[in-house]
Structure formats: structure tokens, C-alpha cells
C-alpha positions in Angstrom: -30.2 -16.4 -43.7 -27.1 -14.9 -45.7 -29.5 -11.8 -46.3 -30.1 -12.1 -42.3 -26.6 -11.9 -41.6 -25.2 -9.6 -44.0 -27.8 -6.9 -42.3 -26.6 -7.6 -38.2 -23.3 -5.8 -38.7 -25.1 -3.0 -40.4 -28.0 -2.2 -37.9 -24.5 -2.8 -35.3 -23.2 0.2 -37.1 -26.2 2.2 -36.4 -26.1 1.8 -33.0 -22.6 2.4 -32.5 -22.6 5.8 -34.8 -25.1 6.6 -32.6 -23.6 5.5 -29.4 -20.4 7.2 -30.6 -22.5 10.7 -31.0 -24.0 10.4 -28.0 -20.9 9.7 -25.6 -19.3 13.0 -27.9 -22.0 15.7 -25.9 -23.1 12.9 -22.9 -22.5 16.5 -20.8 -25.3 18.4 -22.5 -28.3 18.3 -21.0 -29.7 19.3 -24.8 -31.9 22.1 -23.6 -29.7 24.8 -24.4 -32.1 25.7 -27.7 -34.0 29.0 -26.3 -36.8 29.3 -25.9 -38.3 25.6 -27.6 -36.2 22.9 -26.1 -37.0 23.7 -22.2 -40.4 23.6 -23.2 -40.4 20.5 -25.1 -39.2 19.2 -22.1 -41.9 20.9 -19.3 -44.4 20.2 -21.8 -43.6 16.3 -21.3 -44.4 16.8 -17.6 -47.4 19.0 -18.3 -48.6 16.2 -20.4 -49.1 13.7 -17.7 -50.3 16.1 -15.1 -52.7 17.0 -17.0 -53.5 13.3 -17.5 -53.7 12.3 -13.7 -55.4 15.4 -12.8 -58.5 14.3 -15.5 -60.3 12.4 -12.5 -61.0 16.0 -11.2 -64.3 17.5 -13.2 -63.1 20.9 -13.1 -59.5 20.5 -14.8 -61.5 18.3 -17.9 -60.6 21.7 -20.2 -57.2 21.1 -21.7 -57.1 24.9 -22.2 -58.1 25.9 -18.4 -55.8 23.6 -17.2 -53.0 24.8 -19.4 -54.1 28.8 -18.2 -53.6 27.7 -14.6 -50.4 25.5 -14.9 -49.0 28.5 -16.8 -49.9 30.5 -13.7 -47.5 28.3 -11.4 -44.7 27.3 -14.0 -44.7 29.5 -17.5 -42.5 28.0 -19.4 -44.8 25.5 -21.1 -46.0 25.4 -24.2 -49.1 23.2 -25.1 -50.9 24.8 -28.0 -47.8 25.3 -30.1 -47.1 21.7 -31.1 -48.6 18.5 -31.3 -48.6 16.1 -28.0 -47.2 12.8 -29.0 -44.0 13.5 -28.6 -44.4 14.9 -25.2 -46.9 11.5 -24.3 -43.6 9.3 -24.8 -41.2 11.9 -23.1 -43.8 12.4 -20.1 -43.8 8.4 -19.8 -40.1 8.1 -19.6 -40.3 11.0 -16.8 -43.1 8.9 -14.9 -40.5 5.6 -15.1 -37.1 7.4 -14.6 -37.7 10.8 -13.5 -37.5 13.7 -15.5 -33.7 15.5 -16.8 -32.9 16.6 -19.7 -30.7 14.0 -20.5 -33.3 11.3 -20.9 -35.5 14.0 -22.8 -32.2 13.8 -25.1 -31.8 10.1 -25.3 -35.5 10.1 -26.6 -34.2 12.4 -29.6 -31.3 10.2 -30.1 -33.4 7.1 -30.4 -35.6 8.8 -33.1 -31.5 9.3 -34.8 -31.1 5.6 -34.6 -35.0 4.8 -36.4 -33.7 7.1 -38.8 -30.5 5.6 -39.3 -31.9 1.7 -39.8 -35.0 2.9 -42.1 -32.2 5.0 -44.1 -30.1 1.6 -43.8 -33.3 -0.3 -45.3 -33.7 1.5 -48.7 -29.9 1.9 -49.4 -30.2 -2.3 -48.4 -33.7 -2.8 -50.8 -33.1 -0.2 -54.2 -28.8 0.2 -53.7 -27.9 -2.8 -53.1 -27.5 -5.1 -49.6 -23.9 -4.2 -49.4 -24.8 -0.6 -49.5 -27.2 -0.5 -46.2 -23.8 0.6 -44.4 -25.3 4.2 -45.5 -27.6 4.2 -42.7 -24.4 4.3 -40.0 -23.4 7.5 -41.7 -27.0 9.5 -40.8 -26.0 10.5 -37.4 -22.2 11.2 -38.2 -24.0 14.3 -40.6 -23.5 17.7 -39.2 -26.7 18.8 -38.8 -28.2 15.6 -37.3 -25.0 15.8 -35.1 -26.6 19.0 -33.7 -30.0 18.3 -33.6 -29.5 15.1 -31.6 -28.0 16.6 -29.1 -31.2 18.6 -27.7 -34.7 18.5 -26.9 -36.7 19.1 -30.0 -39.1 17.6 -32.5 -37.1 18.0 -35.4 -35.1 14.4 -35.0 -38.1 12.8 -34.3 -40.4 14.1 -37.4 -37.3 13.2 -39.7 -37.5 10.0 -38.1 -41.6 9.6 -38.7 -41.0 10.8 -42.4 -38.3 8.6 -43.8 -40.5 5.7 -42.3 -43.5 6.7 -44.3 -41.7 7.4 -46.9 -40.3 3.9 -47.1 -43.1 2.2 -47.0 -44.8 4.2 -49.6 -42.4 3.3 -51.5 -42.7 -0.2 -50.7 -46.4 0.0 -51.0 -45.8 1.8 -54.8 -43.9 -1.6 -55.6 -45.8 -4.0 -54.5 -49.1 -2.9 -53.5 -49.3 -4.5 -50.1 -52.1 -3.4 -48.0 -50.1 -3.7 -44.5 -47.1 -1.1 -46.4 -49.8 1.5 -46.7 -51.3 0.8 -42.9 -47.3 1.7 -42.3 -46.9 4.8 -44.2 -50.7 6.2 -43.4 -49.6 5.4 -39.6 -46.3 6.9 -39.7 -47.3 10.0 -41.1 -50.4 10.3 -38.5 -47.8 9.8 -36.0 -45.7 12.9 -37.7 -48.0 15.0 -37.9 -49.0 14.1 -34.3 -45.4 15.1 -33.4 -45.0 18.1 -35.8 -47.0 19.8 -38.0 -44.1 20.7 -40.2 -44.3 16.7 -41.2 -47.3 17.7 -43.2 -44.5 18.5 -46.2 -44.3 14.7 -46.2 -48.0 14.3 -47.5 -46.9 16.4 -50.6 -43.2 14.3 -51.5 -46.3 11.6 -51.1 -48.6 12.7 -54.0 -45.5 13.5 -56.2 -44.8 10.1 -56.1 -48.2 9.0 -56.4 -49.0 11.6 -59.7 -45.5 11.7 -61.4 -43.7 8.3 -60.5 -46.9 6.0 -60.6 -49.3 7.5 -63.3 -51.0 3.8 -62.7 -51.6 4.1 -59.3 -55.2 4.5 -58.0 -56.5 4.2 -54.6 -59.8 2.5 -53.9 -62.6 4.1 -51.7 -61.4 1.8 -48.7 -57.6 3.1 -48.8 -59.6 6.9 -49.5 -61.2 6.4 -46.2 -58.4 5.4 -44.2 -56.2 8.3 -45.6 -59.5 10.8 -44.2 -60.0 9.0 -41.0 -56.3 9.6 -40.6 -56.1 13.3 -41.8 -59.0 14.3 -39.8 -57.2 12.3 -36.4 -54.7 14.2 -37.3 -55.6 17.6 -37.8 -57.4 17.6 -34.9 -54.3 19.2 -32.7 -53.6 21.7 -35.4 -58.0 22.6 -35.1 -56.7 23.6 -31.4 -53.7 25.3 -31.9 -55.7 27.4 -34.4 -58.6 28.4 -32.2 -55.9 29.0 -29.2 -53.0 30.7 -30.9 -54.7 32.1 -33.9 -51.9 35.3 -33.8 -48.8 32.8 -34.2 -50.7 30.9 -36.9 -50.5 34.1 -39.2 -47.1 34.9 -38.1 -45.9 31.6 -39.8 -48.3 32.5 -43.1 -46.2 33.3 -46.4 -46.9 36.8 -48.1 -46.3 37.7 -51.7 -43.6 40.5 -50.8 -41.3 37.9 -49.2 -41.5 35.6 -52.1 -40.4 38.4 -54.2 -37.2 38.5 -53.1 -33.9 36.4 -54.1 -32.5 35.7 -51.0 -35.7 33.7 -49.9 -34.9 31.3 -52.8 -31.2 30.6 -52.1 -31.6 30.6 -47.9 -32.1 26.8 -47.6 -29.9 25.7 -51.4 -26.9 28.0 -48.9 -27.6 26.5 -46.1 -27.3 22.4 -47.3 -23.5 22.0 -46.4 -24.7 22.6 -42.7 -27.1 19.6 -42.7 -25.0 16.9 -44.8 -21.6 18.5 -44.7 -19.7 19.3 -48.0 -18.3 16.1 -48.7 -21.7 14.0 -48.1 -23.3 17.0 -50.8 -21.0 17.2 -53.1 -20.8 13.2 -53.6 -24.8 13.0 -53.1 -25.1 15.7 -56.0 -22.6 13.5 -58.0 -24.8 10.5 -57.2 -27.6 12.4 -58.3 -26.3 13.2 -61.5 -25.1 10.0 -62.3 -27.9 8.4 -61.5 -30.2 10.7 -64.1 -28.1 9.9 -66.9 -28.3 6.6 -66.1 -31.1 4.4 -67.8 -30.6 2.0 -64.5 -30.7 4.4 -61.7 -33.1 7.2 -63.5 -36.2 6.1 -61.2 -34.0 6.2 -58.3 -32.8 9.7 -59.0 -36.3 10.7 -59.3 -37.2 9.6 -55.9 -34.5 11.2 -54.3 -34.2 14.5 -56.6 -38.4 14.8 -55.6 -37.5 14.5 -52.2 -35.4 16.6 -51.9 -36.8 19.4 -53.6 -40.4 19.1 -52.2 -38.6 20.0 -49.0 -36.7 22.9 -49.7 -39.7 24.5 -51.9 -42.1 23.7 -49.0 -40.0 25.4 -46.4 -39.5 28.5 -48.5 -42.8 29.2 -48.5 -43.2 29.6 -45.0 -41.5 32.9 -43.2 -40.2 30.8 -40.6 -36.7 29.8 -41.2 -34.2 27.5 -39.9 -31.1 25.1 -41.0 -33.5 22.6 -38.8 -36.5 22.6 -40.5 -35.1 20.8 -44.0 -33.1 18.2 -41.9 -35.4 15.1 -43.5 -33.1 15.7 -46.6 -30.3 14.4 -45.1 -30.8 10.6 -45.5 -32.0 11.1 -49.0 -28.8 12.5 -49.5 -27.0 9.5 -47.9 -29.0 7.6 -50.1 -27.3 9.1 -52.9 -24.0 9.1 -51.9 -24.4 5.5 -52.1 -26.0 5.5 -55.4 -22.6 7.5 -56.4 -20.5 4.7 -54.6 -22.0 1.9 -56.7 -21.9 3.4 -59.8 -18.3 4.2 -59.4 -18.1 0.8 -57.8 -19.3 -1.0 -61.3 -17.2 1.3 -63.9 -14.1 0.8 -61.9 -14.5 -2.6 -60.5 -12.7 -3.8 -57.2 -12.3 -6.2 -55.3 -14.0 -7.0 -51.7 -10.8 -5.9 -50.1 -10.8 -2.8 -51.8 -14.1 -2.2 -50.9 -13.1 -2.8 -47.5 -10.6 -0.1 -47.1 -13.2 2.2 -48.9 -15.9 1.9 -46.7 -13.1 1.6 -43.7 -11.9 5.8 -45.1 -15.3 6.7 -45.2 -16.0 5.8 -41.6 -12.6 7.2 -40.2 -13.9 10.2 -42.2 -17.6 10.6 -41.3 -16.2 9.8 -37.6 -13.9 12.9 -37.7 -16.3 14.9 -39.2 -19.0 13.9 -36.3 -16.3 14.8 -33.6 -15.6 18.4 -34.8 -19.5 19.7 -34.8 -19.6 22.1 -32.0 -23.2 21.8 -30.0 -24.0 24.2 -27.6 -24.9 24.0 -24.3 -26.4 26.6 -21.3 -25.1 25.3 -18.1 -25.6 26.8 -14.6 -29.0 26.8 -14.5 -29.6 23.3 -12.6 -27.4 24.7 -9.9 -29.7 27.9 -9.6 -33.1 25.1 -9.0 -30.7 23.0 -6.4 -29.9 26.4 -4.6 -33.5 27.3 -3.9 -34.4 23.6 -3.8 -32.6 23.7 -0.1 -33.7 27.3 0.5 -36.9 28.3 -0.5 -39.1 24.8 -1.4 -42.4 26.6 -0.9 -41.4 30.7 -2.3 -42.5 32.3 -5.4 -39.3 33.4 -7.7 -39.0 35.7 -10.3 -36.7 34.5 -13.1 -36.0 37.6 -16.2 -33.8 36.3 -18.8 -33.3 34.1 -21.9 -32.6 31.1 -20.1 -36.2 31.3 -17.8 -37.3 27.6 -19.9 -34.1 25.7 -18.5 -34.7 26.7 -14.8 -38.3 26.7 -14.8 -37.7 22.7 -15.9 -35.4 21.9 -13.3 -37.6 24.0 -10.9 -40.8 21.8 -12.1 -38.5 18.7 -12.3 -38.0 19.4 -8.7 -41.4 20.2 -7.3 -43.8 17.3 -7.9 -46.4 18.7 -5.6 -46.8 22.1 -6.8 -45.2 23.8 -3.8 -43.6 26.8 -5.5 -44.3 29.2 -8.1 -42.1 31.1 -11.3 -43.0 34.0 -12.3 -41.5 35.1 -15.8 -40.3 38.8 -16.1 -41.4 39.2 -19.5 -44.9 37.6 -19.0 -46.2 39.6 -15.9 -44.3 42.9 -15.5 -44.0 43.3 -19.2 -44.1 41.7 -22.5 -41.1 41.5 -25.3 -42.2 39.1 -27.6 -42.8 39.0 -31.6 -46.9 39.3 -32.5 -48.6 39.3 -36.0 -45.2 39.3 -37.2 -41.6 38.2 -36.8 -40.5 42.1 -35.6 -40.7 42.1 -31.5 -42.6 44.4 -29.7 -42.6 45.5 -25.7 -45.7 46.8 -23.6 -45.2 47.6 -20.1 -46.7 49.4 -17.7 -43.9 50.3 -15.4 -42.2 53.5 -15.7 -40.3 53.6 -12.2 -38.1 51.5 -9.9 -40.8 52.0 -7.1 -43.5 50.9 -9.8 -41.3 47.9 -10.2 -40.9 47.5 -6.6 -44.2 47.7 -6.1 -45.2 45.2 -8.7 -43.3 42.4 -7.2 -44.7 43.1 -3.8 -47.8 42.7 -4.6 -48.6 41.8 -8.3 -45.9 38.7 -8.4 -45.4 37.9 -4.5 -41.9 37.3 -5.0 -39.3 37.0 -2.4 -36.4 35.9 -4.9 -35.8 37.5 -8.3 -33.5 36.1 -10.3 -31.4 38.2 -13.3 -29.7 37.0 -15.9 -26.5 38.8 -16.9 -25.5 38.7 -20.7 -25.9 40.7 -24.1 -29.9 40.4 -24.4 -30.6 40.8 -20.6 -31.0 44.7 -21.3 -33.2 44.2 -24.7 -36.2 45.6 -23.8 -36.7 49.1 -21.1 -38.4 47.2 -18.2 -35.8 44.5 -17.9 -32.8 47.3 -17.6 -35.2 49.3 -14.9 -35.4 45.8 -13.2 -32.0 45.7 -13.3 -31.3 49.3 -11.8 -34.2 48.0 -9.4 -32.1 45.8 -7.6 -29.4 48.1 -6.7 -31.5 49.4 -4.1 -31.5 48.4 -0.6 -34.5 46.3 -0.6 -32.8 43.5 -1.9 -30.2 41.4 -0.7 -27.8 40.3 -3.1 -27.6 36.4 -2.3 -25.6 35.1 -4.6 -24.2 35.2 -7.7 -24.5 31.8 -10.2 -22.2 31.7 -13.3 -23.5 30.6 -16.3 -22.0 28.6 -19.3 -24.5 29.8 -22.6 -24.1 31.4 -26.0 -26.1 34.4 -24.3 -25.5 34.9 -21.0 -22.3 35.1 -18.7 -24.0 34.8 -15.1 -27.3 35.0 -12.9 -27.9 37.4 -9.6 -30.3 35.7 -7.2 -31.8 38.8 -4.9 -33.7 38.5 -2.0 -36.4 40.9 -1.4 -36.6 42.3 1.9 -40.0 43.2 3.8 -43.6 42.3 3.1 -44.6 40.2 0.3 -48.0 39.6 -0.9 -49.7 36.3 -0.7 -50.6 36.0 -4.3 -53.3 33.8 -5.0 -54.6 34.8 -9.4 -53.0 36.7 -12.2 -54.4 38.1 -15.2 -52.2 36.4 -17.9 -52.1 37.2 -21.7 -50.5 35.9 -24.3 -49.8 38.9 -27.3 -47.4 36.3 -28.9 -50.3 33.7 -29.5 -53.8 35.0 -28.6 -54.9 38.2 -27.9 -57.7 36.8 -25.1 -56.7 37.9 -21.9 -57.5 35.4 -18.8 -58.2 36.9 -15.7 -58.0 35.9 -12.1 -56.2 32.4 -12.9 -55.3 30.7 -10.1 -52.4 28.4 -10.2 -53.0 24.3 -10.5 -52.7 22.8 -7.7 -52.0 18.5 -6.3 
């Protein structure tokens, strides 16, 4: 009961570091992460539509349906990432509607999990006093950014730390029901991310270097297959539909080569944890390795740690995002530094008091000083041509097409209007086979482009966005001269609030417009099949 009662105020904690994050950005919608975070959201409605449509025997092809919905609203993204995530988002949609807010609350709930299973193993291999670590997880910098917006990154760090605790817990005392946890939690990762795979190796290290004794029997083999194979079944899809991104993201020998792919994610620590919370974790690190006591515990951690950062190197794909599961490992070890100190310079429980009362003071100031981003002004765009064109195709060319083609879905549950993305129909700028981007295009001339909305989009509205990448590729500035001309009506003029743009134009075209009723659609990015005649889903 003691035990009971010492952990209430601590899982309290949690939710109020949490609660305290979330009230600091309640303003951002958290899609403001181009292009992924839009689509994480549209891919939660896409999700369910495709569910309620499966009744019908001609959308039973996840991929046909997929080609079509992209034909009315392409900003989703199905064959990129797993689906679980997007099965919980798409639920919360179906109960409270969809926003990006809720889509965000989602991420910060997967902060919280993180937080109390973080809280655990300080509680179980620390010490009970030290589960107040878990409070500190969301105050970090980097899970201070990536809490605030719509992507899977949150919710795989979440997935890991949980396997990893119960593999831990399984390591100790062989329980069958702790390896059900882990095997589960890392089916459910790699359901959500197939980045989480890096999990599975900190696994076997464990298993090979911190266990020598440890054998699994043919029924715990089995259940580790069944799982892998449940498992890889998304990735099987992604690789038949997007084979060209799939050896974008493989590594070569020329970039291992070099230096700087060694020291990119070591540099790039202090923006996950913050200095203070790594240079005390490395101190607790160190202490604990030259400690007889806390050796085992170093290990854990220091494995952890490194498996990530390794991992990620290899890939050519490269982000402050992608080692975020190192964080509560490193809170973990700040701890570990605490209680050593704690036992060579013994104090008393007011002392102890104070400390921890510093730290939070600290780790709460630290919290509010993380600058998220936001885009903002793109809601009000959907709203506009909520009330004047419901039923009208519009052409949106710009960095920030993912946010209004999710307020645009959010806002059209029976498939009444269309989006047509400038760089997917009038021309392509994307990255292919590798990381370097590339344009193809077809139009040369402003009648060409005139021409092409007329009748190859059947677009009355075309929307521009204004800012320092709107002119990146040739077609998007002769789209841009385009609408100078006297065809279109300048309606009006939206500003916007983003890192990369300063405003939207919202033209009207004047004089015939085709009824549009199939595209051809290709996807250089992903595939290089082309579809043709796709006709948009319909209710």
C-alpha cells in the first residue's frame, strides 16, 4: 500500500508535465511539419473511408482505392507508413470529428505512456523515490517539439520504451505474460513505424550480451515469427507500392565513408535532452560503469543508446526526430547520477525535497522556452471556399497543399469537391531514387498553363502560395506569371503564419471549365507505374 501511494503523486506528475506542455502550444494545430504531418492526419480519415466503403466489391483493393481517393484529395499518404496509428486517429475523428488538434492530443497521450513506463524503470532498477524521472520526459526539448504535431515519432518512442520494459522485466524474471508485453508492443511499433524495427536489435543485444543464459524455447520462437511476419506484412506493401522510396532510404558505402555521417546524430543530442539532462545523463553513465552496483544498469542504458544512434546512421535519412527513443534512457540516467551523488553525500528528505523542487522549476523553464512551429492561415482558406464553392474543384501550389487539403477533407464528408495539387498534375518537383529533387513538366507557356487547368484539372479556383520556395521549380513561377492575366480574378488574398510562406492568392478563373471526370496520376517519388484514367472515389 505504501509502495501504492508513494507512486500516485508520481504518475500525477506525469500528467501535469504533460498537461503543462500541452496548455504551452494549445494554439497549434501541430500540422505545421511539411509535407508528413498533414498527411498523418488525412491518412486517419482515409483509413476509415476506406473501411466503410469495404461493403462495396469494387473498392476491396486497398491500392485502387488509395489511386482514386488520391484523385479527389492528394495529400494522403497510405503506402508510406504503417496503419495503426491512423486506425486510432481515424476513430477519434469518427467520435469527435476530425482537427488537428485532437490528431495532436493523440501524440501527446503517447508522451504521457512514455512518461509513466520511463517513471516505472527509474521506480523498479533506481529506486521508488526516483520514478519522479518519468515527469521530466515531456519537459525535454525535443519531446517538447515532437509533441506538439502530428507524427509517429512520439508514438513509436512510446511503443519502444514499453517493450523495452518488459523485456527487461521478462530478462529478470522470466514471466511468460512480460514477453506477451514486449512481443506485443513491438508488433504494435512496428505497426506504427517501421523505424521501431531498431528496437528488435537493442532487444537481441540484451538477449546475446546481458543474458548469455537466456534461451528461448520453440513456443516463445513461434510467437516472435507469428509476430514478425504480422508485422511485416505492411512494410511487404509499401515495398511492392513504393519500391523507388524504399531505395532512396537504403545506405551506400560512399556515405558511410565520410566523418560527418558519424558525428550528425552524437551533435545533434543536446536538441533531444537538452544540455543539462546530457551532461548529467553522461555523468550518470559514467558513474554507474565504475560502479560494481550500477555496472548492469549502465549497460542497459549505454546499449540503448548506442544501438540507436548506430542504427540511424546507417540509413541516409536523417533527422533530430528519428533518435528521440534515447531520451528516457537518458532520464533514466540522470537519475542513476542523482542517487549515486545522493548516497556519497547523504541528505536528508528535506534536502531531497528542495532538489527535486530546483529540478522541476528547471525542467519547467526549460519546457517553456522551446520554440514549436506553427503554419496558420490555412483553415481560414478551407472556411472561405467552404461558403463559396462546396461542390468546385481547386487548385492548391505550394508547401503548405497537406494542411488545406485536411481542412478541405475535414470539411467535405460526402466527397463533394476536388484538390488538385500543382506539383502532382501540371508538373512534378519531388526527390526520386535519391535525396537530390528533380522537376518534369510539360508546360512551356502561360497559354499551355491556361490551357491545362481548363481542361486537364477543371479548376475554377487556384490557389498560390507566396513565400521563399513558392518559385522553386520553372512551372510554379510560370503559374505564377499565369495569373497576372486577365482570366483570373484575383479574389482574395489569405495571410499566412509559417516558417515558409508569408501569404496565399485565391484566383478565380474566368470562362469555361472542363467537367473533369479521370486523371492519369503518377507517382516518380514512389513508383514509377503510372495509373491512368482514375476516377475520383466517390460516397
Amino acid at each position: 500500500m505504501a509502495d501504492v501511494k508513494a507512486r500516485l503523486p508520481q504518475v500525477v506528475a506525469v500528467v501535469v508535465a504533460v498537461a503543462f506542455v500541452a496548455a504551452l502550444h494549445a494554439s497549434n494545430d501541430g500540422l505545421w511539419f511539411q509535407g508528413d504531418a498533414p498527411r498523418h492526419a488525412v491518412n486517419g480519415l482515409f483509413v476509415w473511408d476506406w473501411l466503410r466503403s469495404l461493403p462495396s466489391s469494387s473498392v476491396w483493393s486497398p491500392i485502387a482505392y488509395a489511386i482514386r481517393y488520391y484523385a479527389r484529395y492528394p495529400v494522403i499518404a497510405p503506402a508510406t507508413y504503417p496503419p495503426l496509428f491512423y486506425l486510432l486517429e481515424g476513430a477519434a475523428f469518427q467520435i469527435l470529428g476530425p482537427s488537428g488538434e485532437l490528431a495532436k492530443a493523440l501524440i501527446l497521450a503517447f508522451t504521457a505512456v512514455t512518461a509513466v513506463y520511463t517513471m516505472g524503470w527509474a521506480r523498479r532498477w533506481i529506486g521508488p523515490a526516483w520514478g519522479w524521472a518519468g515527469a521530466f520526459v515531456p519537459l525535454l526539448p525535443g519531446v517538447v517539439m515532437w509533441s506538439n504535431v502530428v507524427m509517429l515519432n512520439v508514438p513509436a518512442m512510446a511503443l519502444s520504451v514499453a517493450c523495452l520494459y518488459h523485456v527487461r522485466r521478462w530478462l529478470e524474471s522470466r514471466e511468460p505474460r512480460q514477453l506477451a508485453f514486449a512481443v506485443a508492443f513491438l508488433i504494435a511499433g512496428l505497426l506504427t513505424y517501421y523505424q521501431t524495427a531498431v528496437i528488435a536489435l537493442v532487444c537481441a543485444i540484451w538477449l546475446v550480451l546481458l543474458d548469455p543464459r537466456s534461451r528461448l524455447g520453440w513456443r516463445q520462437l513461434s510467437i516472435l515469427g507469428a509476430g514478425a511476419l504480422l508485422a511485416l506484412v505492411p512494410l511487404l506493401f509499401a515495398i511492392y507500392i513504393a519500391p523507388v522510396q524504399l531505395t532512396r532510404h537504403l545506405p551506400s558505402v560512399e556515405r558511410l565513408m565520410r566523418l560527418d555521417t558519424w558525428t550528425f546524430y552524437p551533435a545533434l543530442l543536446p536538441q533531444v535532452t537538452g544540455f543539462v539532462a546530457l551532461t548529467l545523463g553522461a555523468i550518470g553513465l559514467a558513474a554507474g560503469w565504475s560502479d560494481p552496483r550500477w555496472r548492469h544498469e549502465a549497460a542497459f542504458l549505454t546499449t540503448w543508446i548506442a544501438a540507436i544512434l548506430l542504427s540511424f546512421t546507417l540509413l541516409p535519412a536523417r533527422d533530430v526526430r528519428y533518435i528521440l527513443t534515447v531520451a528516457p534512457a537518458f532520464v533514466v540516467a540522470v537519475a542513476m547520477a542523482l542517487r549515486t551523488a545522493s548516497e556519497r553525500f547523504p541528505a536528508d528528505a528535506r534536502w531531497r525535497g528542495i532538489l527535486l523542487t530546483a529540478c522541476a522549476i528547471a525542467g519547467l523553464a526549460i519546457a517553456s522556452r522551446v520554440s514549436v512551429p506553427h503554419a496558420t492561415g490555412l483553415r481560414e482558406i478551407a472556411d472561405f471556399l467552404d461558403r463559396r464553392a462546396p461542390r468546385e474543384a481547386v487548385l492548391y501550389d505550394g508547401f503548405y497543399d497537406g494542411v488545406l487539403g485536411f481542412y478541405l477533407r475535414a470539411r467535405d464528408p460526402l466527397f463533394e469537391r476536388r484538390m488538385v495539387r500543382g506539383g502532382s498534375l501540371l508538373y512534378h518537383y519531388g526527390q526520386t531514387r535519391s535525396f537530390r529533387w528533380v522537376e518534369t513538366s510539360e508546360l512551356k507557356t502561360a497559354d499551355e498553363v491556361v490551357k491545362a487547368l481548363r481542361e486537364r484539372c477543371g479548376c475554377p479556383w487556384i490557389a498560390v502560395e507566396i513565400g521563399p520556395l513558392a518559385r522553386q521549380a520553372k512551372t510554379a513561377r510560370l503559374l505564377r506569371q499565369t495569373v497576372e492575366r486577365p482570366d483570373f480574378e484575383l479574389v482574395q488574398s489569405f495571410p499566412v503564419d509559417a516558417p515558409w510562406a508569408s501569404r496565399v492568392d485565391l484566383y478565380h478563373l474566368r470562362g469555361p471549365i472542363a467537367e473533369v471526370t479521370s486523371f492519369d496520376l503518377s507517382f516518380p517519388s514512389f513508383s514509377d507505374r503510372i495509373f491512368e484514367n482514375v476516377a475520383p472515389v466517390v460516397r
